[in-house]
RODREN-314240 format. One line per 3 residues: for each residue x, y, z of N, C-alpha, C, O. Coordinates in nm, 4 decimals, decimal comma. Layout:
X:Y:Z:X:Y:Z:X:Y:Z:X:Y:Z ~ ...
//
This chain:
-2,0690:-1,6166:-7,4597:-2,0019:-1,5029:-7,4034:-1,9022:-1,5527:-7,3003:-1,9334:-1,6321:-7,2116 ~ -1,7591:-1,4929:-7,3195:-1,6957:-1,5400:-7,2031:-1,6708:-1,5079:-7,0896:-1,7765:-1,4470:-7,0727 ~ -1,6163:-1,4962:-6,9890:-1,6183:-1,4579:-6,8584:-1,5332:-1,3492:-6,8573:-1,4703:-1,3103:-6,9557
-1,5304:-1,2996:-6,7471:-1,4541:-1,1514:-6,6972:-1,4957:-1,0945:-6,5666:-1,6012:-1,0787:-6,5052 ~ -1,3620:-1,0690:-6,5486:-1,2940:-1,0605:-6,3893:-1,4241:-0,9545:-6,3416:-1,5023:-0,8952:-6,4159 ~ -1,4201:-0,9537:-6,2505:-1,4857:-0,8423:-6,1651:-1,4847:-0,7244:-6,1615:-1,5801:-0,6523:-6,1319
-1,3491:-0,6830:-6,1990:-1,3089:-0,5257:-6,2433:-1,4533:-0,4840:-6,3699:-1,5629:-0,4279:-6,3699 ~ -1,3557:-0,5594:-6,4694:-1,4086:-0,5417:-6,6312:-1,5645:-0,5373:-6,5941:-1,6236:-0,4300:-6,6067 ~ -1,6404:-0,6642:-6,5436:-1,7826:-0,6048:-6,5279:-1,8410:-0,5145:-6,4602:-1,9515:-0,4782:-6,5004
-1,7733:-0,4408:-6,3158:-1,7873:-0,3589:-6,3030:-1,7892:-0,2189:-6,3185:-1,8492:-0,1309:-6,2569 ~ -1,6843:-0,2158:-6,4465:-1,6559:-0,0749:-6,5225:-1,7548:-0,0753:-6,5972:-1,8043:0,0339:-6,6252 ~ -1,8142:-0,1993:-6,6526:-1,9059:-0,2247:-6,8226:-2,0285:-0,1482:-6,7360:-2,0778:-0,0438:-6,7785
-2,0678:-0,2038:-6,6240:-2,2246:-0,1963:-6,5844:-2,2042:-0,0165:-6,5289:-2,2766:0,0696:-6,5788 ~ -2,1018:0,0181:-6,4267:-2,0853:0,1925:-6,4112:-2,1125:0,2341:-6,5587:-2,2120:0,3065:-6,5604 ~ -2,0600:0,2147:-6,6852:-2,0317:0,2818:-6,8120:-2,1956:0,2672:-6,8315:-2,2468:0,3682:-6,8798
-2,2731:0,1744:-6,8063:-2,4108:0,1610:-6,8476:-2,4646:0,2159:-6,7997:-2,5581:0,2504:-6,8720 ~ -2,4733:0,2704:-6,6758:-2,5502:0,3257:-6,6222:-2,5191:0,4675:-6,6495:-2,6121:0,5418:-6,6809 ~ -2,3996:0,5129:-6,6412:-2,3576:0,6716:-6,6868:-2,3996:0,7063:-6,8190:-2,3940:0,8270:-6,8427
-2,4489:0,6166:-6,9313:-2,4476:0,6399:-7,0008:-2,6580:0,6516:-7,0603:-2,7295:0,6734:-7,1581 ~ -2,6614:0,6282:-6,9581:-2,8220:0,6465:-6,9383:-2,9057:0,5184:-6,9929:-3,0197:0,5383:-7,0349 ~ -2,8482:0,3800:-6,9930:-2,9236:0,2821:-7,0312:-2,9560:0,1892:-6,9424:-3,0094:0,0818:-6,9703
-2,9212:0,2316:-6,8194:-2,9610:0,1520:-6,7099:-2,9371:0,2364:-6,5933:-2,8588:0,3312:-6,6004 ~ -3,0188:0,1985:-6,4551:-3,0441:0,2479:-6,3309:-2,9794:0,1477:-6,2053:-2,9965:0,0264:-6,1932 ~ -2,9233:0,2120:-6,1429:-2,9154:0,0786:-5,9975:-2,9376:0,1702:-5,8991:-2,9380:0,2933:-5,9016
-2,9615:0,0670:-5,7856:-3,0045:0,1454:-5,6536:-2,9727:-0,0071:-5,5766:-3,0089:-0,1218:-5,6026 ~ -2,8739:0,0610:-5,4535:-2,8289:-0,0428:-5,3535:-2,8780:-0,1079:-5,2543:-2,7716:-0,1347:-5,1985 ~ -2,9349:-0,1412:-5,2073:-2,9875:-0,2482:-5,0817:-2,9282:-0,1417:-4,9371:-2,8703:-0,0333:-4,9454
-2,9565:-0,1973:-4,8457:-2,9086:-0,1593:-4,7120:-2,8915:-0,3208:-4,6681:-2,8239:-0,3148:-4,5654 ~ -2,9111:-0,4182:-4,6876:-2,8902:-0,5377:-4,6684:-2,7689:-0,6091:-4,6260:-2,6764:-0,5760:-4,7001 ~ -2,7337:-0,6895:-4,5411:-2,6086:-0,7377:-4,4943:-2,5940:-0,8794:-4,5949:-2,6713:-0,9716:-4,5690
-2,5090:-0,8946:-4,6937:-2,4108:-0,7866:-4,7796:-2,5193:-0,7238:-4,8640:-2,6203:-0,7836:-4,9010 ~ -2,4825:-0,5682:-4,8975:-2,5393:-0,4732:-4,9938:-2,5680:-0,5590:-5,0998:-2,4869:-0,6490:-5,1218 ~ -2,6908:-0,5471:-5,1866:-2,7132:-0,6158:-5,2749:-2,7609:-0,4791:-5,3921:-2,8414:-0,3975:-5,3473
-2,7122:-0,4598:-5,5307:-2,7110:-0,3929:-5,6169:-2,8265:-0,4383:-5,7446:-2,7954:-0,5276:-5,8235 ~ -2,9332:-0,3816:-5,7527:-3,0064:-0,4381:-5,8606:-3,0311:-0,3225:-5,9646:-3,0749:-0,2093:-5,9441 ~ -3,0017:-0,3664:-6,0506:-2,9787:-0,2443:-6,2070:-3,1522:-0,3125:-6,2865:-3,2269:-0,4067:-6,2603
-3,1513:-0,2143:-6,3772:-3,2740:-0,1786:-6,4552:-3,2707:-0,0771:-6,5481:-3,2264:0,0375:-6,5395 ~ -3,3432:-0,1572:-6,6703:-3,3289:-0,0266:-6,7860:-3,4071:0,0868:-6,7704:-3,4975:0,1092:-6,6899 ~ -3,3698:0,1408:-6,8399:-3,4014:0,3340:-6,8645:-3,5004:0,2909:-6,9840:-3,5045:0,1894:-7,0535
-3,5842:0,4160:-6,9804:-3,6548:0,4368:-7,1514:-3,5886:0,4163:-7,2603:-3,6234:0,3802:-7,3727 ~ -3,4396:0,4569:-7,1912:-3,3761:0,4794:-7,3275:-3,3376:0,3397:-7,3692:-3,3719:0,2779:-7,4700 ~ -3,2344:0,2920:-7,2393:-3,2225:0,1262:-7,2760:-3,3398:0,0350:-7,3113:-3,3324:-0,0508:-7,3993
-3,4201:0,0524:-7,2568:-3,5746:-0,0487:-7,3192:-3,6224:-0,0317:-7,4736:-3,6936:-0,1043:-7,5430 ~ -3,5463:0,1106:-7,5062:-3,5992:0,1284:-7,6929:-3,4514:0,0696:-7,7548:-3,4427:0,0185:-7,8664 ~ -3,3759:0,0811:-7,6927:-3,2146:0,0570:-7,7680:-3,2618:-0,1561:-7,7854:-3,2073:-0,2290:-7,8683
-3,3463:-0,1935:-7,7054:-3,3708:-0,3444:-7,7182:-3,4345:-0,3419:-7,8698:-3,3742:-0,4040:-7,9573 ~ -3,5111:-0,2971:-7,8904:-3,5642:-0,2482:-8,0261:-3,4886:-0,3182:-8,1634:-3,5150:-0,4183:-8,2299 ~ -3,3529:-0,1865:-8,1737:-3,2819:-0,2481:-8,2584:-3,2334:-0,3469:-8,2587:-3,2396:-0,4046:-8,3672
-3,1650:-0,4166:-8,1519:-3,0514:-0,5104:-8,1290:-3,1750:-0,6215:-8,1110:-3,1504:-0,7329:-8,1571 ~ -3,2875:-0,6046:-8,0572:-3,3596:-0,7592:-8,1456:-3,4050:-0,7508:-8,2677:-3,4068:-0,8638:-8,3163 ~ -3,4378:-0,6819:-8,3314:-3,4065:-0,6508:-8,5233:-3,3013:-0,7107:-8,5763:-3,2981:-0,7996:-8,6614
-3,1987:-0,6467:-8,5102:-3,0637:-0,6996:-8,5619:-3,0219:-0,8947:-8,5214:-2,9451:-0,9553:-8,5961 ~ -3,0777:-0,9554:-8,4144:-3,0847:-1,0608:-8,3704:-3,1637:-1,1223:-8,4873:-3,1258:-1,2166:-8,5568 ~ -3,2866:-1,0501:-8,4989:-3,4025:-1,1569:-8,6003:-3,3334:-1,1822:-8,7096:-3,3442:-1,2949:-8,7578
-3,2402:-1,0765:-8,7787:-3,1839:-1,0536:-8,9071:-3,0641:-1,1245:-8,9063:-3,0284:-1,1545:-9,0202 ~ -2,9660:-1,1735:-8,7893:-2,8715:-1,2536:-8,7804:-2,9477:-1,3855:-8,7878:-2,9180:-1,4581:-8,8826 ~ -3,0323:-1,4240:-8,7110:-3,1033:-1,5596:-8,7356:-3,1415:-1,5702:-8,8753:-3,0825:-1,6647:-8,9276
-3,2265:-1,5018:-8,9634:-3,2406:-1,5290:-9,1000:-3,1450:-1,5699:-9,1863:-3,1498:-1,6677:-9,2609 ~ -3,0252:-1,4616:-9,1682:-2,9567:-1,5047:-9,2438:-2,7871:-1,5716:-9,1586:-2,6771:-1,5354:-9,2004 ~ -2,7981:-1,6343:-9,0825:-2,6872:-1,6968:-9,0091:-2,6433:-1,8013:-9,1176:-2,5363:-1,8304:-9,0641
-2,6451:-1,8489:-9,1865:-2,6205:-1,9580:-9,2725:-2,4912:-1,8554:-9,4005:-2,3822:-1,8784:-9,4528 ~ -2,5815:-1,7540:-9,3988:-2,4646:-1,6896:-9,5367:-2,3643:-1,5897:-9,4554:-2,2890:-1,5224:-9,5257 ~ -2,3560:-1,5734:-9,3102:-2,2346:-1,4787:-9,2869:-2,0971:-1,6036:-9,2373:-2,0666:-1,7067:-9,1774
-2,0525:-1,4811:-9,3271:-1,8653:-1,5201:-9,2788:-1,8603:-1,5929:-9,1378:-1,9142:-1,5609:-9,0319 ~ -1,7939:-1,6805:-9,1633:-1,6858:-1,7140:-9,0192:-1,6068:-1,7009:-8,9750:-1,5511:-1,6520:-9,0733 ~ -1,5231:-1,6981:-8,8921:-1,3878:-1,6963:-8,8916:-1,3244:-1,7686:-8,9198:-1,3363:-1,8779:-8,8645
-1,2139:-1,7486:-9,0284:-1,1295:-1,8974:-9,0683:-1,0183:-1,8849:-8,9936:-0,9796:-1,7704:-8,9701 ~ -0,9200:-2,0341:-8,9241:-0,8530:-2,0285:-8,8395:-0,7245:-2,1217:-8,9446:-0,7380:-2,2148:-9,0239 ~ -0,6130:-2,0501:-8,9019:-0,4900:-2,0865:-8,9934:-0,4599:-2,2076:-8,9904:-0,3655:-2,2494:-9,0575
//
């Protein structure tokens, strides 16, 4: 995975949380410290996407690559 500015992860993780798959709650701490956590909902959405992980590992050998010109 590659990197990204501070903006971009901060919109990704607001969008996560608005979107009900994760929780944060801020610190009072000198500097504020922000710790996020999944929802019910995000903890079942792990579900599929390690299904879908097991099923990329099985068959990683027969998917496409990208071919480069």
């Amino acid at each position: 995975m590659g990197s990204c500015c501070g903006t971009t992860a901060s919109t990704s993780r607001a969008r996560t949380c608005r979107t009900s798959r994760a929780t944060s709650s801020v610190s009072t701490e000198a500097p504020p410290r922000v710790e996020y956590s999944l929802t019910t909902a995000g903890k079942d959405l792990l579900v599929p996407i390690r299904a879908l992980g097991d099923w990329a590992a099985v068959y990683a050998d027969q998917l496409p690559t990208e071919s480069k010109p």
